[in-house]
DRENDREN-387449 format. One record per residue: residue number from 1; residue in one letter; chain; x, y, z of N, C-alpha, C in turn. Coordinates in Angstrom, 2 decimals, padded with zeros to 5 digits. Layout:
// DRENDREN-387449
+-----+------+------+---------+---------+---------+---------+---------+---------+---------+---------+---------+
: pos : code : unit :     n_X :     n_Y :     n_Z :    ca_X :    ca_Y :    ca_Z :     c_X :     c_Y :     c_Z :
+-----+------+------+---------+---------+---------+---------+---------+---------+---------+---------+---------+
: NUM :    A :    A :       X :       Y :       Z :       X :       Y :       Z :       X :       Y :       Z :
...
+-----+------+------+---------+---------+---------+---------+---------+---------+---------+---------+---------+
// end
This chain:
// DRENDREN-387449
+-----+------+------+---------+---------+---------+---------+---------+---------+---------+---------+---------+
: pos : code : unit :     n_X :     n_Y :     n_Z :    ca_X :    ca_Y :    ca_Z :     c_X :     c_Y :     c_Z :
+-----+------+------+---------+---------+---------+---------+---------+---------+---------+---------+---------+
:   1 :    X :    A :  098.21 :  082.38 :  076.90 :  098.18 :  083.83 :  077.00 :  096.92 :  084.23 :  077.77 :
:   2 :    X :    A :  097.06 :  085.16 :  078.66 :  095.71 :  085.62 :  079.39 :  095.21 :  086.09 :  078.74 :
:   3 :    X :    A :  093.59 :  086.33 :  078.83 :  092.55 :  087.14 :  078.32 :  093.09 :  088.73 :  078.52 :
:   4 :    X :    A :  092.97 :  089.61 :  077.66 :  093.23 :  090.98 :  077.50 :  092.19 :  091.39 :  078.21 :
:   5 :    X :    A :  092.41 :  092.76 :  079.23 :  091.46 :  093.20 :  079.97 :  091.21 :  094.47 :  079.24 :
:   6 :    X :    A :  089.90 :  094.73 :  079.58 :  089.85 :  096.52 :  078.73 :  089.77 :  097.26 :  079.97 :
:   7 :    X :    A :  091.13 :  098.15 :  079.89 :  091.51 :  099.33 :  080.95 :  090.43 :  100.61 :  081.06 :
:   8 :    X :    A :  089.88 :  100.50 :  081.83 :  088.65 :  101.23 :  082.07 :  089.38 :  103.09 :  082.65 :
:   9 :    X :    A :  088.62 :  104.54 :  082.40 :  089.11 :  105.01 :  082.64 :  088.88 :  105.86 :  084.48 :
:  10 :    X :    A :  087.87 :  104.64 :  085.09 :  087.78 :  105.02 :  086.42 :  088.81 :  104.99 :  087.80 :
:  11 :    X :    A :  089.89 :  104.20 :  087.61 :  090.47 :  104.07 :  088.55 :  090.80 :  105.68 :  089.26 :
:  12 :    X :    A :  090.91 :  105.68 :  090.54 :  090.91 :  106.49 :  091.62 :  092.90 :  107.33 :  091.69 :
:  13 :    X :    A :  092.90 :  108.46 :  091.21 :  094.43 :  108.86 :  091.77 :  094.34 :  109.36 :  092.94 :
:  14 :    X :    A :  095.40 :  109.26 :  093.11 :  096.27 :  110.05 :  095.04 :  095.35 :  111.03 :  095.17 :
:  15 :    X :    A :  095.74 :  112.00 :  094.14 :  094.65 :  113.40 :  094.56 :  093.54 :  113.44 :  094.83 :
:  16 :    X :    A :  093.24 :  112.48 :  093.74 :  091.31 :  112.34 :  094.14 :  091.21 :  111.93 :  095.59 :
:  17 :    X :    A :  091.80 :  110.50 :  096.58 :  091.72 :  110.02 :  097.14 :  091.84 :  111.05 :  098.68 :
:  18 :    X :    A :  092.62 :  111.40 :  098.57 :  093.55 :  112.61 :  099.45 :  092.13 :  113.57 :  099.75 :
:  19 :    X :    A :  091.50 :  113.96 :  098.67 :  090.55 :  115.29 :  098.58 :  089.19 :  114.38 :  099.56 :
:  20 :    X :    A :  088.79 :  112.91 :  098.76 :  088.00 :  112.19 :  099.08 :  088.23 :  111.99 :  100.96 :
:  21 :    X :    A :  089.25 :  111.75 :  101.28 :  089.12 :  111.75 :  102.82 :  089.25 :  112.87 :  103.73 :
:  22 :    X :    A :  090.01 :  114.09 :  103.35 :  089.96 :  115.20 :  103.75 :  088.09 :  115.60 :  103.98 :
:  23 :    X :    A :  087.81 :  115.62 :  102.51 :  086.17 :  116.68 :  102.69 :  085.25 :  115.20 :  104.12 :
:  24 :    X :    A :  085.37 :  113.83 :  103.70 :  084.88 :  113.23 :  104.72 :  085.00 :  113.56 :  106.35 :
:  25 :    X :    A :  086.59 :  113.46 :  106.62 :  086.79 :  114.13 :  107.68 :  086.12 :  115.18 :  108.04 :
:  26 :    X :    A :  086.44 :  116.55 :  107.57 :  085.62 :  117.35 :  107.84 :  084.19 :  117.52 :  107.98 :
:  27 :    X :    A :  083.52 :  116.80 :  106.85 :  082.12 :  116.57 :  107.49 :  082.42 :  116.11 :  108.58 :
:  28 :    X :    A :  082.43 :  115.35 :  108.69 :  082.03 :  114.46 :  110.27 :  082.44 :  115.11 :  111.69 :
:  29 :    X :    A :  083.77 :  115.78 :  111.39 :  083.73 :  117.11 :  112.27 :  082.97 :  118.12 :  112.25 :
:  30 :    X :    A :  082.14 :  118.60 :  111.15 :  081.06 :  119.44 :  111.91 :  079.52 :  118.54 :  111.72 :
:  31 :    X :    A :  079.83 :  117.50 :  111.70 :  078.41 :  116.95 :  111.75 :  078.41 :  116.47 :  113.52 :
:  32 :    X :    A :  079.42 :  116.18 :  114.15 :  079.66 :  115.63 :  115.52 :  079.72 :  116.74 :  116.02 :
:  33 :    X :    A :  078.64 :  117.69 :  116.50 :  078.96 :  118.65 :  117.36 :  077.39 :  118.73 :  118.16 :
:  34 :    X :    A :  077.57 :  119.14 :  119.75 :  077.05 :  118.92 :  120.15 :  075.49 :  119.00 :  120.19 :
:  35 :    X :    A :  075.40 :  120.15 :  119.87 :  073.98 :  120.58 :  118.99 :  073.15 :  119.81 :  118.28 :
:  36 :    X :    A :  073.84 :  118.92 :  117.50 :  073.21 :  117.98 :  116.31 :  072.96 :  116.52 :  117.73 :
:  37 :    X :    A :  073.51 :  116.05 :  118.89 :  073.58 :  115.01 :  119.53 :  073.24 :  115.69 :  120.73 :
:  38 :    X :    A :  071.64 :  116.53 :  121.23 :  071.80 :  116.84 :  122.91 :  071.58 :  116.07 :  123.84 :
:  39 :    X :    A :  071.21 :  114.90 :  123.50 :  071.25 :  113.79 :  124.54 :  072.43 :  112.75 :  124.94 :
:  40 :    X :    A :  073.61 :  113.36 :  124.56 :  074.36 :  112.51 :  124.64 :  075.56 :  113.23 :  125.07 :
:  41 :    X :    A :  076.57 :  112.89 :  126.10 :  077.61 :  113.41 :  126.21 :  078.69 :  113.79 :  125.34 :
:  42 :    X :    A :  079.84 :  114.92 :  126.10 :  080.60 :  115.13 :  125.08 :  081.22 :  113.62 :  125.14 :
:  43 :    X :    A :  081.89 :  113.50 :  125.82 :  082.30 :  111.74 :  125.73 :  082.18 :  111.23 :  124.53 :
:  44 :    X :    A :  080.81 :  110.78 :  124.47 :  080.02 :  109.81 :  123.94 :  079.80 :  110.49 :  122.27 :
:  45 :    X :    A :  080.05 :  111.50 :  122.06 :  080.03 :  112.33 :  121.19 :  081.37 :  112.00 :  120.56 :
:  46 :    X :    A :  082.11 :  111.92 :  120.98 :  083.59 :  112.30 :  120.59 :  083.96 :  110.77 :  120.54 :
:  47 :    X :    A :  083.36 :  109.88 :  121.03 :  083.66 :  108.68 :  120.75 :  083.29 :  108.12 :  119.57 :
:  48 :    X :    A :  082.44 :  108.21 :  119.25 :  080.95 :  108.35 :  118.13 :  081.94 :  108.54 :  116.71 :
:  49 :    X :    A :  082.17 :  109.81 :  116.89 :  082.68 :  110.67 :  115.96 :  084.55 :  109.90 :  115.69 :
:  50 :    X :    A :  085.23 :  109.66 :  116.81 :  086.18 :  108.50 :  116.60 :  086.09 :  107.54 :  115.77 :
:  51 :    X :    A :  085.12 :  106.64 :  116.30 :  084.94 :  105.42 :  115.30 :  084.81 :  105.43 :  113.95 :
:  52 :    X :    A :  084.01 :  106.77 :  114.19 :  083.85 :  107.01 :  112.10 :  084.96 :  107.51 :  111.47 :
:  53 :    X :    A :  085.63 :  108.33 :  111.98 :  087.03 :  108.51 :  111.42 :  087.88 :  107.46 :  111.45 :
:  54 :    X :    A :  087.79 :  106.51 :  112.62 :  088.63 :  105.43 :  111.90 :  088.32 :  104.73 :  110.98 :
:  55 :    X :    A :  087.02 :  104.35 :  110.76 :  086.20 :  103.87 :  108.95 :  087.13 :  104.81 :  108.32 :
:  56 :    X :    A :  086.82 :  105.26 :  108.29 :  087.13 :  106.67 :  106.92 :  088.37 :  105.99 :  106.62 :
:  57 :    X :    A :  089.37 :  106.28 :  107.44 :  090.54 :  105.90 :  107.59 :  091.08 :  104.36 :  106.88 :
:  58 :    X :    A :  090.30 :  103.18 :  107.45 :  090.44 :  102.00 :  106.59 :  089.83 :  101.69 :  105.83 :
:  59 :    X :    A :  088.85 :  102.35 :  105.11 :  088.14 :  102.74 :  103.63 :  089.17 :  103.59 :  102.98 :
:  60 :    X :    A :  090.00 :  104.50 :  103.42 :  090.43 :  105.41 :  102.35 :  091.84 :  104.56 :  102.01 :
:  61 :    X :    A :  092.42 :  103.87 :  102.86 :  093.87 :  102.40 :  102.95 :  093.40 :  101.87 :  101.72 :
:  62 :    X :    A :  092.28 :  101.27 :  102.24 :  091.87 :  099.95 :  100.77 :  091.57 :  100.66 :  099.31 :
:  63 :    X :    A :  091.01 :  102.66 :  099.21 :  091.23 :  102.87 :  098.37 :  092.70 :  103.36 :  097.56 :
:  64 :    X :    A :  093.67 :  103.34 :  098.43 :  094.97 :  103.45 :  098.36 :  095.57 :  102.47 :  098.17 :
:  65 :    X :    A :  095.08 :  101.15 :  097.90 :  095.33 :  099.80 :  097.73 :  095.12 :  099.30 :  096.69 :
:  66 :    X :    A :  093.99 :  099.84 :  096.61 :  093.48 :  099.22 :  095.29 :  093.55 :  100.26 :  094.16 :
:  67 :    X :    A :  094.16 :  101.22 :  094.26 :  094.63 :  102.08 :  093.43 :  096.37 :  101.59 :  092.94 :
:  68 :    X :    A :  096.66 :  101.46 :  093.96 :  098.07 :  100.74 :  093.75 :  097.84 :  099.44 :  092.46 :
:  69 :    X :    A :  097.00 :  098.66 :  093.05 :  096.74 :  097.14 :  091.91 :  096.18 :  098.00 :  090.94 :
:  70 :    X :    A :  095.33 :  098.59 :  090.73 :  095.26 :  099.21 :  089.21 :  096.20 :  099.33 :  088.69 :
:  71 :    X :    A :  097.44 :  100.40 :  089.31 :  098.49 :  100.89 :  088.57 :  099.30 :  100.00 :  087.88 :
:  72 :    X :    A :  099.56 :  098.75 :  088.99 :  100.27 :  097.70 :  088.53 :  099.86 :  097.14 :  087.11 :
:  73 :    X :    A :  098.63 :  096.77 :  087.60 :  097.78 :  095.82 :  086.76 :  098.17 :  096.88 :  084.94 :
:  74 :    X :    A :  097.60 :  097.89 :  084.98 :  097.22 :  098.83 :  084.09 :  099.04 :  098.49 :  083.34 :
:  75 :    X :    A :  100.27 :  098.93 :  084.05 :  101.49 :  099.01 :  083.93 :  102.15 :  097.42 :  083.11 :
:  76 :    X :    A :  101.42 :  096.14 :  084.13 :  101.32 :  095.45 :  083.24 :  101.10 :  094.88 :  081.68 :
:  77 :    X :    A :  099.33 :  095.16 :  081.36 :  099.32 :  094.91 :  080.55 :  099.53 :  096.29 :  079.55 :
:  78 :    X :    A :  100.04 :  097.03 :  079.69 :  101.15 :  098.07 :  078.60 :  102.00 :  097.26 :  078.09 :
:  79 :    X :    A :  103.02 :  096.86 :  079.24 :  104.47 :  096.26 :  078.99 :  104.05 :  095.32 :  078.04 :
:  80 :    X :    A :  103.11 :  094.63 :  078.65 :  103.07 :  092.98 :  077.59 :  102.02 :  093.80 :  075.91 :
:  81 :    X :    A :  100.72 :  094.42 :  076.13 :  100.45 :  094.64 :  074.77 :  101.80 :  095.41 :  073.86 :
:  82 :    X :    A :  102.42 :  096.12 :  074.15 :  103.06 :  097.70 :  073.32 :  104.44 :  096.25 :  073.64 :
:  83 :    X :    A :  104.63 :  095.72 :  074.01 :  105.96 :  094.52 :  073.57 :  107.50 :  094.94 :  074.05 :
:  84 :    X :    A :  107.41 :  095.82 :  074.89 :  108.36 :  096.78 :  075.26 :  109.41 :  095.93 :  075.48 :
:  85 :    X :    A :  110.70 :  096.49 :  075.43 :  111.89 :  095.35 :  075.13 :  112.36 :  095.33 :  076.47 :
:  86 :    X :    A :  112.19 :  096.66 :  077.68 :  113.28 :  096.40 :  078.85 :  113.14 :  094.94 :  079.34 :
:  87 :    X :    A :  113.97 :  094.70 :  080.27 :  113.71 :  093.07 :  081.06 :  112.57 :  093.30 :  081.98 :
:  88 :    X :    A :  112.18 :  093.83 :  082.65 :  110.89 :  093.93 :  083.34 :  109.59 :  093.28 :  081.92 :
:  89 :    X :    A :  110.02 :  094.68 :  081.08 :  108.51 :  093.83 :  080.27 :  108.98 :  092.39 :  079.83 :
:  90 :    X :    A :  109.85 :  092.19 :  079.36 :  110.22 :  090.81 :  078.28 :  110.21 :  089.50 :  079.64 :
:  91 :    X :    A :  110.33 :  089.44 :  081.38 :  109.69 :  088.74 :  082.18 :  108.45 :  088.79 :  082.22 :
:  92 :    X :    A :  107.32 :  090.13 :  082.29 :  105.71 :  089.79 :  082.38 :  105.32 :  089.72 :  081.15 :
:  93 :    X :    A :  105.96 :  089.71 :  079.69 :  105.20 :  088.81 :  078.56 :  105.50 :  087.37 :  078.89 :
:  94 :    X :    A :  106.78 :  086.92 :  078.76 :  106.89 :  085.56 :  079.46 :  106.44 :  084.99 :  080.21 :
:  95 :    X :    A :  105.87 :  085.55 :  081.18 :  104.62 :  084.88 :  082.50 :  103.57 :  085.17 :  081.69 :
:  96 :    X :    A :  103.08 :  086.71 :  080.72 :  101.78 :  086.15 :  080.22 :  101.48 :  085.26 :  079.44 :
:  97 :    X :    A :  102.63 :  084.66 :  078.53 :  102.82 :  083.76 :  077.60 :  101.91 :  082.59 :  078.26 :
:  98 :    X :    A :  102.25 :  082.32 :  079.37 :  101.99 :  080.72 :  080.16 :  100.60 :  080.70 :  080.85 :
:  99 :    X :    A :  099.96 :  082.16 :  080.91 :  098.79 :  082.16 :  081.68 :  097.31 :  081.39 :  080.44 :
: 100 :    X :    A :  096.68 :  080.91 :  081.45 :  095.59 :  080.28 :  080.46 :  094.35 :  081.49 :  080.52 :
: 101 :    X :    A :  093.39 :  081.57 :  079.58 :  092.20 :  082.42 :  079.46 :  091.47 :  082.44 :  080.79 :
: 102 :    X :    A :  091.92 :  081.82 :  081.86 :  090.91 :  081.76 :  082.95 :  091.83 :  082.29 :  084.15 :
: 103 :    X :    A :  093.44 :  081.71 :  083.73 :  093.53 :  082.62 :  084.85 :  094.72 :  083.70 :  085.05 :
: 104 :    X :    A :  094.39 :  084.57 :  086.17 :  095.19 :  085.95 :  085.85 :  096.34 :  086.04 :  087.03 :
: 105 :    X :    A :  097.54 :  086.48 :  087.03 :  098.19 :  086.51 :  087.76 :  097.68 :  087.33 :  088.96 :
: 106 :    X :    A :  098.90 :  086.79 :  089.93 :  098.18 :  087.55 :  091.24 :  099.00 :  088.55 :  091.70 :
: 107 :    X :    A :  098.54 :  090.01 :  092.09 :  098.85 :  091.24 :  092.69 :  100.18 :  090.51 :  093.45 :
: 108 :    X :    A :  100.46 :  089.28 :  094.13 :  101.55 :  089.20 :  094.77 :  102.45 :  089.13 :  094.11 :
: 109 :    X :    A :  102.03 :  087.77 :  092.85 :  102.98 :  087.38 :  091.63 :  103.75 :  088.68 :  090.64 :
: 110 :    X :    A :  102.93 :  089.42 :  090.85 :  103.31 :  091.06 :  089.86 :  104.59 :  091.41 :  090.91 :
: 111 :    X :    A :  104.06 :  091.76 :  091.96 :  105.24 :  092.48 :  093.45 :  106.21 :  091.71 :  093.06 :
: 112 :    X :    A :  106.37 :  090.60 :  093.27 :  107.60 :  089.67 :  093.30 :  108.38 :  089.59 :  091.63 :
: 113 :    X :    A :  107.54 :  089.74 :  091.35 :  108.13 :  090.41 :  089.29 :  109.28 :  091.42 :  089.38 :
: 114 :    X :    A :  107.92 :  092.52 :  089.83 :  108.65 :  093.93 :  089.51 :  109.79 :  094.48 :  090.73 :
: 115 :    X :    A :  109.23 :  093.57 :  092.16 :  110.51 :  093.46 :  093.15 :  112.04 :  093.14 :  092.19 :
: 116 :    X :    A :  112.44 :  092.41 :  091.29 :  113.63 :  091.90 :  090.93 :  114.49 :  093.55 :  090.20 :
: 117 :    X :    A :  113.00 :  094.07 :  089.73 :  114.31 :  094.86 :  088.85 :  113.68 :  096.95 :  089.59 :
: 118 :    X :    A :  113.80 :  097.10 :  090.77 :  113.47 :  097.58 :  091.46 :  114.36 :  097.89 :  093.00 :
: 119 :    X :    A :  115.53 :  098.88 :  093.01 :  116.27 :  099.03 :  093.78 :  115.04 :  099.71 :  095.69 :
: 120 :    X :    A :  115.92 :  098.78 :  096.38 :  114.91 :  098.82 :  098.03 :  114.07 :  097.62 :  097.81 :
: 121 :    X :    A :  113.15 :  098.14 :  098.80 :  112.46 :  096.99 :  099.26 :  111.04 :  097.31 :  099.14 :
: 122 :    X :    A :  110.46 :  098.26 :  098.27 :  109.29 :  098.60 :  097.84 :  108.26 :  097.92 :  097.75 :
: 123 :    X :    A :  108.72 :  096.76 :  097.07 :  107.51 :  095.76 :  096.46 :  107.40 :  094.73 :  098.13 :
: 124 :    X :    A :  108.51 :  094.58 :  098.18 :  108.32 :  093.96 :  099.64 :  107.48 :  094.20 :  100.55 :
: 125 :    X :    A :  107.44 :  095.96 :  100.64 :  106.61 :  096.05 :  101.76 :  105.01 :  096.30 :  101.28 :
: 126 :    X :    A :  105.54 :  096.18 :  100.16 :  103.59 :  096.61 :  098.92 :  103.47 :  095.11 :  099.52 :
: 127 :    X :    A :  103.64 :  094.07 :  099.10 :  103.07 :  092.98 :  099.43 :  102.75 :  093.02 :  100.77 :
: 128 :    X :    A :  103.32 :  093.24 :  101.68 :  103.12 :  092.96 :  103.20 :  101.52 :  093.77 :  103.01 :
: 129 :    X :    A :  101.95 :  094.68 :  102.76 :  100.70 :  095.86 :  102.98 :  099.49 :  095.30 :  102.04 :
: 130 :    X :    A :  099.45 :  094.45 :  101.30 :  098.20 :  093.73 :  100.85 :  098.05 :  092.88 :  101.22 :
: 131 :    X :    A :  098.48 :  092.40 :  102.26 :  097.78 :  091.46 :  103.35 :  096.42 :  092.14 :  104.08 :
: 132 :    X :    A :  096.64 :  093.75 :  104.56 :  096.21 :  094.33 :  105.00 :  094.68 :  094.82 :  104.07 :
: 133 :    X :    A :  094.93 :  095.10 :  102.42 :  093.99 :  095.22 :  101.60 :  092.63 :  093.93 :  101.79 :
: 134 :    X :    A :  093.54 :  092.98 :  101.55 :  092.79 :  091.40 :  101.92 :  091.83 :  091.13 :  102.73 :
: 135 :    X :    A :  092.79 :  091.81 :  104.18 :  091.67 :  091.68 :  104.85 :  090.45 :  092.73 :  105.51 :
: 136 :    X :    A :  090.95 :  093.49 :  104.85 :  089.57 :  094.68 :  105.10 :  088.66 :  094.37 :  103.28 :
: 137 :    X :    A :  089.13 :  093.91 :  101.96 :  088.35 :  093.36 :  101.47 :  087.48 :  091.92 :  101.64 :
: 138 :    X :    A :  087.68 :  091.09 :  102.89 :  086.82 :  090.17 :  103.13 :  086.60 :  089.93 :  104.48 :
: 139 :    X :    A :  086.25 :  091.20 :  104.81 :  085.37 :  091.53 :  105.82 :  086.10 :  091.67 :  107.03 :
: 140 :    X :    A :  087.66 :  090.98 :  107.16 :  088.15 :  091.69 :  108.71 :  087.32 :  090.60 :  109.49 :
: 141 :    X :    A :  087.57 :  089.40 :  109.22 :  086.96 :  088.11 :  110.12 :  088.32 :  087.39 :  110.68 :
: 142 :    X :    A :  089.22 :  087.67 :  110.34 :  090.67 :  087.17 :  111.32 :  091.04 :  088.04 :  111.66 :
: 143 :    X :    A :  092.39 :  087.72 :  112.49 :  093.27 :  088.67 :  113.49 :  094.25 :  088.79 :  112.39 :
: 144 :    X :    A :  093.94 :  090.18 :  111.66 :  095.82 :  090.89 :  110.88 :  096.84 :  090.72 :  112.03 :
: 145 :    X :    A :  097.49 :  090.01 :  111.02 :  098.98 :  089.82 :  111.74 :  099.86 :  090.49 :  110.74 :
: 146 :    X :    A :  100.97 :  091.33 :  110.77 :  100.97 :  091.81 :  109.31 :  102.50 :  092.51 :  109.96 :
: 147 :    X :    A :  102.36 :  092.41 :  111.06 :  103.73 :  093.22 :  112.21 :  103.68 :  094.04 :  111.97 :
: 148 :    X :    A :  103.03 :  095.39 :  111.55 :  103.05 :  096.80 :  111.75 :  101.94 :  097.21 :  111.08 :
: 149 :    X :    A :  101.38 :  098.35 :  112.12 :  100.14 :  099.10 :  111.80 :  100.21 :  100.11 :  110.82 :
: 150 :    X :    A :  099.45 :  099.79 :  109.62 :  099.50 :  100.77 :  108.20 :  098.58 :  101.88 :  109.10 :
: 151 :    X :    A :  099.16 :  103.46 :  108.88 :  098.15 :  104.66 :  108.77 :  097.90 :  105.03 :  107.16 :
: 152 :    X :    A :  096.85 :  105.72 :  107.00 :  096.98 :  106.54 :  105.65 :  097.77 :  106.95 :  105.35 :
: 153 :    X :    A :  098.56 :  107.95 :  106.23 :  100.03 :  108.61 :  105.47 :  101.29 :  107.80 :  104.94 :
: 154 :    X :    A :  101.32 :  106.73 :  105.56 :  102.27 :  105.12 :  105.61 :  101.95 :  104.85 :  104.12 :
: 155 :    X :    A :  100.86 :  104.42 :  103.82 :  100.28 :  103.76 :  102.81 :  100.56 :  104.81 :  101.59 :
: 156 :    X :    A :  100.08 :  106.42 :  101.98 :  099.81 :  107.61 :  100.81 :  101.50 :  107.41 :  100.32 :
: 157 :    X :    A :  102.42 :  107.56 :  100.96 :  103.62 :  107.37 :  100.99 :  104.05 :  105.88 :  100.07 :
: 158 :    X :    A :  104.12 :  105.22 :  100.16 :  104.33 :  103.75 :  099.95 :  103.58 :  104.20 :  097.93 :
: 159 :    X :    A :  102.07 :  104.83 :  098.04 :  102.03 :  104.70 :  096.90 :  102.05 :  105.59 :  095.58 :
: 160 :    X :    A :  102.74 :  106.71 :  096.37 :  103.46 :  108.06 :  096.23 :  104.33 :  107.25 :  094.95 :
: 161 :    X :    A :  105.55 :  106.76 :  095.92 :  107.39 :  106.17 :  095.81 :  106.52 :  105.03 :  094.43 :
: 162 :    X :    A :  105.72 :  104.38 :  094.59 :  105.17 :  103.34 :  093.37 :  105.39 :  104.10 :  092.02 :
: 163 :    X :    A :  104.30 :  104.79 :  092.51 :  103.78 :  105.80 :  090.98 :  104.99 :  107.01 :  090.36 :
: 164 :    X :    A :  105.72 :  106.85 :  091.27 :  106.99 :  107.92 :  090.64 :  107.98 :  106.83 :  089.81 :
: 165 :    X :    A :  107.54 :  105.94 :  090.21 :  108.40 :  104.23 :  090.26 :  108.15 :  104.28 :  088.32 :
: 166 :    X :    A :  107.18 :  104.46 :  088.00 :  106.62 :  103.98 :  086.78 :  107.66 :  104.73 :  085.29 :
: 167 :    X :    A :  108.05 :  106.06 :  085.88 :  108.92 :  106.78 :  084.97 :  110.30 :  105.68 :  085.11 :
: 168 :    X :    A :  110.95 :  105.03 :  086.41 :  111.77 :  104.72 :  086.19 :  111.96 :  103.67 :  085.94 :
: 169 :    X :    A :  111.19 :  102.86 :  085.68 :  110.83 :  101.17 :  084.89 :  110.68 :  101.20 :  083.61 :
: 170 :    X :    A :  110.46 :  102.42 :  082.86 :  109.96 :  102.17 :  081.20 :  111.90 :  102.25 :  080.57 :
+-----+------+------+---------+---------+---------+---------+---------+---------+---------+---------+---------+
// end
């Protein structure tokens, strides 16, 4: 049986996340204006100010990512503590049954769980799309190959359809 985790009450929702990149954006649009940069072209200004919005952008993915593995994770160990009878839970007590104190299943192993009893291809493309988490959590030192470019709205979407997902799994 795995070690019981204690569900902490920080994890990050949509809204928060949503609000969190909006007010960023906007700073940085009125922090990039020409006034604040007079030695530098508009160009060079607007390029400047690009790059940081694309940070923003794959900082706010990975917090849309890793909000997703909370949910899971969190959704998990419900099913298995509270003993819930549907077949979703009575498969992840059975996998927790077999896990040893050291180790914990993996965010893929969950997808491919909750993929079985889950109409589309949801979990499918959640997994693809944590390839993408992966590698902006260890630093973005290979070439993502992943066949399609996640935006925020892609992702906000993807973990929208999850979290509505949760009413229809219990």
């Amino acid at each position: 049986m795995a070690k019981r985790v204690s569900i902490s009450d920080e994890y990050l929702t949509l809204d928060y996340i949503v609000k969190y990149k909006n007010d960023l954006e906007e700073a940085i649009k009125l922090y990039f204006r020409y006034e604040n940069f007079p030695t530098l072209t508009k160009n060079e200004i607007n390029e400047k100010k690009k790059q940081i919005l694309k940070e923003i952008e794959i900082n706010t993915i990975f917090m849309l990512l890793s909000s997703i593995e909370a949910w899971i994770r969190i959704d998990y160990e419900y099913r298995v503590r509270k003993r819930l009878k549907d077949k979703l839970s009575r498969e992840l007590r059975e996998v927790d049954k077999y896990l040893d104190k050291t180790y914990k299943i993996s965010i893929e192993q969950l997808c491919d769980i909750y993929k079985k009893y889950t109409v589309g291809n949801l979990f499918s493309e959640l997994k693809a799309v944590f390839k993408l988490r992966h590698w902006i959590a260890h630093g973005r030192y290979w070439k993502l190959k992943i066949g399609k470019k996640y935006d925020f709205d892609e992702v906000y979407q993807l973990a929208e359809a999850i979290f509505k997902l949760s009413k229809g799994l219990e």
